[in-house]
N, C-alpha and C positions, 0 to 999 in steps of 0.2 A: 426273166428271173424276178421274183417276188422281194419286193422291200424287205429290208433285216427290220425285225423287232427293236423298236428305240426305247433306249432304258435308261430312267433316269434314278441314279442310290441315292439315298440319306440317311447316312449314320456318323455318329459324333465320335469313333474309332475306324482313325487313319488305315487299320491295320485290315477292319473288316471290308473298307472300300477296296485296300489293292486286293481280298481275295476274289469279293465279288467281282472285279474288273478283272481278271485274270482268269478269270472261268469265264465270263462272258466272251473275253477273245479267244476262247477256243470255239466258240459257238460260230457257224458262217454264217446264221440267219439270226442272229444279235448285235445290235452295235449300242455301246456307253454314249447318250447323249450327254449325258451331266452329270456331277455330283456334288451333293451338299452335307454340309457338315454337324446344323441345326434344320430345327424345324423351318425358320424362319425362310431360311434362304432353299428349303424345299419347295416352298410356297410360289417363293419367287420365281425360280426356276421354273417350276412347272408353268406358270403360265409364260416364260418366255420359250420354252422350248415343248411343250404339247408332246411329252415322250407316250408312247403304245403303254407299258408297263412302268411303274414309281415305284420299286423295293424300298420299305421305308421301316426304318426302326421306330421302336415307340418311348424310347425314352431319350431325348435330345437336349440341347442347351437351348435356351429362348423362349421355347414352344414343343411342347411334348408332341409326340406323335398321333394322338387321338385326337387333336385342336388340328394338326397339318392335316389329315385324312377332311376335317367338317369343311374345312376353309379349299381343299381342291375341289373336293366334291361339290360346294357351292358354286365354285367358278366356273367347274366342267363334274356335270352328273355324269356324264360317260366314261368318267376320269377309272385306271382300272388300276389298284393300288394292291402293292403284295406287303403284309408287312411281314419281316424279319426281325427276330427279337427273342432275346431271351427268359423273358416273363413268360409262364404260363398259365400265372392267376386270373381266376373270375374276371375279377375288378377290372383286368387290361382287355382278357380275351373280348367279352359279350358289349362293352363299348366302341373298342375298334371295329367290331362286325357291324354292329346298329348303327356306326356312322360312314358307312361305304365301305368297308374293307373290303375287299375279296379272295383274298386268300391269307392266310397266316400260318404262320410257317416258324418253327424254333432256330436257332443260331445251330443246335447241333445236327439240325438234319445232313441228311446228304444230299453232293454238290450236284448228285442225279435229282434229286427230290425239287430242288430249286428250280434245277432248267425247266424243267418239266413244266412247275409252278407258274412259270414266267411265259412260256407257250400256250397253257390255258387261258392266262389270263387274257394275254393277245387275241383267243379265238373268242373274248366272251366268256369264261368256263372258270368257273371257282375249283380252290384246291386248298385242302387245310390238313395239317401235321396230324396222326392221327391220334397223338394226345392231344389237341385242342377237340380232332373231331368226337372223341368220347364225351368231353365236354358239352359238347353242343349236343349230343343226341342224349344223355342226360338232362339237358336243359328242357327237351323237347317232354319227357318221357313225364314232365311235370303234370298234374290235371291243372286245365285251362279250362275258360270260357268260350262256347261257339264263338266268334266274330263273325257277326252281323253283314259286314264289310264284304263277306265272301257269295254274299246273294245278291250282289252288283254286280258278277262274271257271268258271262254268257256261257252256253254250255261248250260251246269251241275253247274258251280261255280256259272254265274246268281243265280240259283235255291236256293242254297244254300244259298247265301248271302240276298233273298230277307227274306227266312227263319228266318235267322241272325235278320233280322229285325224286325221281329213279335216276337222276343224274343223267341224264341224256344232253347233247349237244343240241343247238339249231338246227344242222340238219338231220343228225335224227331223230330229232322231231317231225320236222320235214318230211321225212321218210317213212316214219311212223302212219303221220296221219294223211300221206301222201297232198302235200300242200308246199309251196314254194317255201325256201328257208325265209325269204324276204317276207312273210305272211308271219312266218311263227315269231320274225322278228318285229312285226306288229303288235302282234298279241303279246308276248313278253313284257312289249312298253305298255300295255295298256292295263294288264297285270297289275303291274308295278305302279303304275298312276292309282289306278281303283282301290287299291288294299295299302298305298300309300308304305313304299318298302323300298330301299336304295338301288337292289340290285336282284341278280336272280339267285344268289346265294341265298338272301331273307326270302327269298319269293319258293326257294325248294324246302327252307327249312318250316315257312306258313305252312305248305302244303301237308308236311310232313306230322307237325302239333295239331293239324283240322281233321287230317284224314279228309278231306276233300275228294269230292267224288262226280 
């Protein structure tokens, strides 16, 4: 039987921790490693317990939640962070994305919307609210500048990253371009190394602003 997904919450209402811990025990393949009440003690937390998924609010006591996202993410790049929050402005959304987020999600979503959230996240897989995601594809629909950056990829990585883009998993990727999931999760890092971008969330939404081909 495959390990339960280890989750660790951080928000600074008592009330939203016991909903989240109470939907997560109904889950058989989730278990609450931790929770914390500030940014701070998110921080800490997390490096003491190395949870799969970190649900993390962005407005806290000590340490707002866009500083907790830079400072996990520096400890642990692979760190996979959901935030939950009731902000849906600019100024919260396209920061917490640029500094690792990978998935963002409103307070009032539903408690389907979340599991779900939190399962993607575990396989690798971003997931965002689909008023944030108008946002971002707005964002996108800006006119830009080629990046130069994107004639470092080999034409296998192209492949992959356009994939990225259609929202596809590892393995179908994998499957796509018939190559081990273990390959495409080579090329992913190397992606992400070369165009210098947190995750594969920024790495679908490059793809998507370049029209890469």
């Amino acid at each position: 039987m495959a390990q339960p997904i280890r989750i660790l919450i951080a928000d600074d209402h008592a009330v939203v921790r016991e909903g989240i811990r109470s939907l997560i025990s109904t889950e058989t393949d989730m278990a609450l490693v931790g929770e914390a009440s500030d940014g701070e003690a998110a921080v800490r937390l997390y490096k003491t317990l190395h949870p799969d998924v970190t649900v993390l609010d962005m407005v806290m006591p000590h340490m707002d939640g866009i500083t907790a996202i830079r400072l996990i993410k520096d400890y642990d790049p692979e760190a996979r962070i959901l935030v939950l929050t009731s902000f849906a402005e600019d100024e919260k959304v396209f920061p917490a994305l640029k500094a690792g987020a990978m998935a963002y999600l409103l307070k009032d979503s539903s408690p389907t919307d979340l599991i779900k959230a939190i399962r993607n996240l575990s396989r690798g897989e971003s997931f965002l609210d689909p008023t944030i995601a108008r946002k971002v594809l707005a964002e996108i629909a800006r006119p830009t500048q080629p990046a130069p950056a994107e004639e470092l990829l080999s034409e296998r990585e192209r492949e992959v990253l356009d994939l990225l883009a259609e929202g596809l998993s590892n393995q179908e990727i994998a499957t796509r371009l018939v190559i081990s999931e273990r390959t495409v999760r080579s090329h992913v890092g190397s992606i992400l190394a070369k165009l210098h971008l947190a995750n594969r969330t920024q790495a679908a939404l490059y793809a998507i602003r370049h029209k890469s081909s």
